[in-house]
C-alpha positions as CSV (number, residue, x, y, z in Angstrom):
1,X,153.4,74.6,87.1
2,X,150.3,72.0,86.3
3,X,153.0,69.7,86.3
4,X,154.6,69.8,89.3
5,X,151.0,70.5,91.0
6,X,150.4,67.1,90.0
7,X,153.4,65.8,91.5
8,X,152.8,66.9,94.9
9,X,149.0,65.7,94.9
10,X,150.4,63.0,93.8
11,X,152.5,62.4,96.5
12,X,150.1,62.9,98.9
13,X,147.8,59.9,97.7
14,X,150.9,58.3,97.9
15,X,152.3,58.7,100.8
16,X,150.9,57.7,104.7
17,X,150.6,60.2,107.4
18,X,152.0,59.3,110.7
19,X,150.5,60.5,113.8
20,X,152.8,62.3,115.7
21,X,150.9,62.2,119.8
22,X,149.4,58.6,120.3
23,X,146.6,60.2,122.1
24,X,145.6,62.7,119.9
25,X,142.0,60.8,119.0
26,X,141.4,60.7,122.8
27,X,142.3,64.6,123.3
28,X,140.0,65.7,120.7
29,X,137.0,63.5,122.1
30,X,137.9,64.7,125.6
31,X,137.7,68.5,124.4
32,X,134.5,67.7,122.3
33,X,132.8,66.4,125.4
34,X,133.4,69.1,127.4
35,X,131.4,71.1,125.0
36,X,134.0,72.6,123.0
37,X,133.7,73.4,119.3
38,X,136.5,71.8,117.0
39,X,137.3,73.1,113.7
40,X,140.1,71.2,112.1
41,X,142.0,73.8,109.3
42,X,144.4,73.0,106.6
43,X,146.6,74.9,104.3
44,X,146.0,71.9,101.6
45,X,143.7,72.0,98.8
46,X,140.5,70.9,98.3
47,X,142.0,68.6,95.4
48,X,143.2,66.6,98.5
49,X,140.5,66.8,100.9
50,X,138.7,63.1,100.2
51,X,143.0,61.5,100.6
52,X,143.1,63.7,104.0
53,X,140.3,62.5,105.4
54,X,141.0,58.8,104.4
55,X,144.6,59.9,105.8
56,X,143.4,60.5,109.2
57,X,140.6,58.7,109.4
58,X,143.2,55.9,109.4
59,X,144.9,57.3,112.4
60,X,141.7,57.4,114.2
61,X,141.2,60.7,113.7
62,X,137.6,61.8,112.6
63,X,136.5,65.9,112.6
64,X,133.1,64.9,110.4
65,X,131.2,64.5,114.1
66,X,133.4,67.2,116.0
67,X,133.1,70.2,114.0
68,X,129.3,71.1,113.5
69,X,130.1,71.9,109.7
70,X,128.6,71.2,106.7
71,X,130.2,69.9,103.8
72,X,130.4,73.0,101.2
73,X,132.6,74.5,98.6
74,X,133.9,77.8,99.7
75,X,135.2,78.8,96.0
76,X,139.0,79.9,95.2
77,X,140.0,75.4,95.5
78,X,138.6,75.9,99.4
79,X,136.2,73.8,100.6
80,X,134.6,71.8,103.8
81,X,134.5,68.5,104.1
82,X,134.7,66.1,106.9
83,X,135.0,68.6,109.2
84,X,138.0,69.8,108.0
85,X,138.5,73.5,106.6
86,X,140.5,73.1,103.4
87,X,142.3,76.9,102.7
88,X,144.8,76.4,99.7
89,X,147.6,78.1,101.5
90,X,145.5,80.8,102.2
91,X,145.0,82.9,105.7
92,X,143.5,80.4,107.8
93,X,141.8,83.3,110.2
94,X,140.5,84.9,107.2
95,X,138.7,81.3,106.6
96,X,137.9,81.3,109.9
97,X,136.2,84.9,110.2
98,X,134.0,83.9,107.4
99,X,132.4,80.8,108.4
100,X,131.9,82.1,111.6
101,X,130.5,85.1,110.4
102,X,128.4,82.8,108.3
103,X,127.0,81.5,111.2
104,X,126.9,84.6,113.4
105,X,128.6,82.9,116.1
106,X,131.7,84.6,117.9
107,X,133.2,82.1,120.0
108,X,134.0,83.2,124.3
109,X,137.5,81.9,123.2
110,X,139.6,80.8,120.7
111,X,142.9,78.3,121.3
112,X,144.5,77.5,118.1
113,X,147.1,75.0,117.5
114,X,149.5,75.0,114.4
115,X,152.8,74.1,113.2
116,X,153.5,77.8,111.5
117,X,154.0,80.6,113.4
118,X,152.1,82.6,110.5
119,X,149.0,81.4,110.8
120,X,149.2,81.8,114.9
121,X,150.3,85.7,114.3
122,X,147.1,85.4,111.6
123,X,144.5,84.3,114.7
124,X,146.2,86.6,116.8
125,X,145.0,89.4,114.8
126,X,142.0,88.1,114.4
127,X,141.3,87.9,118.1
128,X,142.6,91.2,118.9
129,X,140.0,92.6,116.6
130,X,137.4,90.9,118.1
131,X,138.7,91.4,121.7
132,X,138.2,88.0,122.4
133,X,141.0,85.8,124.4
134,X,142.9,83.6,122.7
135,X,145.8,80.9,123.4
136,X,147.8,80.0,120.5
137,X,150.4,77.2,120.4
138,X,153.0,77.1,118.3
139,X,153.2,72.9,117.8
140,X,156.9,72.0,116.8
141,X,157.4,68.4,117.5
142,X,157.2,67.7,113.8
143,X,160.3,70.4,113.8
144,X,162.5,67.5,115.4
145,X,161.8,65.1,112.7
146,X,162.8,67.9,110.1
147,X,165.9,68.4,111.5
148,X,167.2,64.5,112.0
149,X,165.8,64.3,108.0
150,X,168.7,65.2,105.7
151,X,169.2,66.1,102.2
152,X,170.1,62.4,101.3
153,X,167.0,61.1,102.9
154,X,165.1,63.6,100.7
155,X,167.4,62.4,97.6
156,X,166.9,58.9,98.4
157,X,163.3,58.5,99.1
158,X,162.6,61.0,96.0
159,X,164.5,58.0,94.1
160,X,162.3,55.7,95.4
161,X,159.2,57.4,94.7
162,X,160.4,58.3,90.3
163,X,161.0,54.1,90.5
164,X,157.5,53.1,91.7
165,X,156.1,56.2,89.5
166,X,158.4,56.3,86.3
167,X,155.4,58.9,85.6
168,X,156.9,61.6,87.1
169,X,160.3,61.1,86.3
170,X,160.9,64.2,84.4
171,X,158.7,66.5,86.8
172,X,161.6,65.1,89.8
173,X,164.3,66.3,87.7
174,X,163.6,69.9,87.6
175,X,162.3,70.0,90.8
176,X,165.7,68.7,91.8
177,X,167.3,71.4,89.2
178,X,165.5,74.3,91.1
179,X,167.0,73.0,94.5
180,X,170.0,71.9,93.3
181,X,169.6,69.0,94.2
182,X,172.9,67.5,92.0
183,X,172.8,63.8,93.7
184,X,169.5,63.1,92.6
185,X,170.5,60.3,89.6
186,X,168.0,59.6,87.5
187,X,168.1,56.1,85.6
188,X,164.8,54.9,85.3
């Protein structure tokens, strides 16, 4: 399991983001200067979080002034830093409750933006409990570039990565052996 952990932090100081909305830098600056409070949250780990700010930072995208939060570690692999919440695929609301509760701030209103519906219904929840109103939106433009990326583009750029990182040669084999992934030759 350490091994294939590796792999995938691996591949994420590997690999580029791409930013998906062109404007997304000047929407967050726009919201930010009407006064309201920005709290960037992943699912990744804190073993990631100085490559995901580097990541976005490169797209022009900066939460260290936005946010209003300090750089701490939260325990359990989470962490702030850059003004990014860092959860380790944990419940993002539960993250949420806590700094705020740190803080004894409620907000008037929360919107949340995400890509899985499961940490929407998490807010939700969250918001009921509170009675406060929320607007959650369910972000799915990513969803389109899933769908016109096929097996053999996974097979092929998998191949690409084992030759540039002969390193985790084996580690690509049996994650290819778990999803049957039977095209994936490995030569190197």
């Amino acid at each position: 399991l350490r091994r294939l952990v590796h792999f995938f932090e691996a591949v994420h100081h590997r690999v580029p983001l791409v930013r998906l909305e062109e404007d997304t830098p000047d929407v967050l600056l726009l919201c930010a200067d009407q006064g309201a409070r920005i709290i960037a949250m992943t699912a990744r780990s804190s073993r990631l979080q100085e490559r995901t700010a580097q990541q976005l930072r490169a797209l022009s995208i900066d939460f260290s002034p936005l946010s209003q939060l300090l750089d701490q570690d939260l325990g359990n692999d989470k962490s702030v830093y850059a003004g990014i919440v860092f959860c380790n695929g944990g419940n993002k609301a539960e993250m949420f409750k806590r700094l705020v509760d740190d803080e004894n701030y409620r907000p008037s209103m929360l919107i949340v933006i995400d890509d899985r519906r499961e940490y929407l219904e998490q807010f939700r929840m969250l918001c009921m409990k509170w009675g406060v109103p929320c607007m959650l939106y369910h972000y799915r433009r990513a969803e389109q570039y899933k769908e016109m990326y096929t097996r053999a583009h996974a097979v092929q750029e998998l191949e690409q990565f084992v030759v540039k990182h002969p390193e985790f040669a084996e580690v690509a084999l049996i994650i290819c052996a778990a999803f049957g992934m039977v095209e994936f030759s490995h030569s190197y």
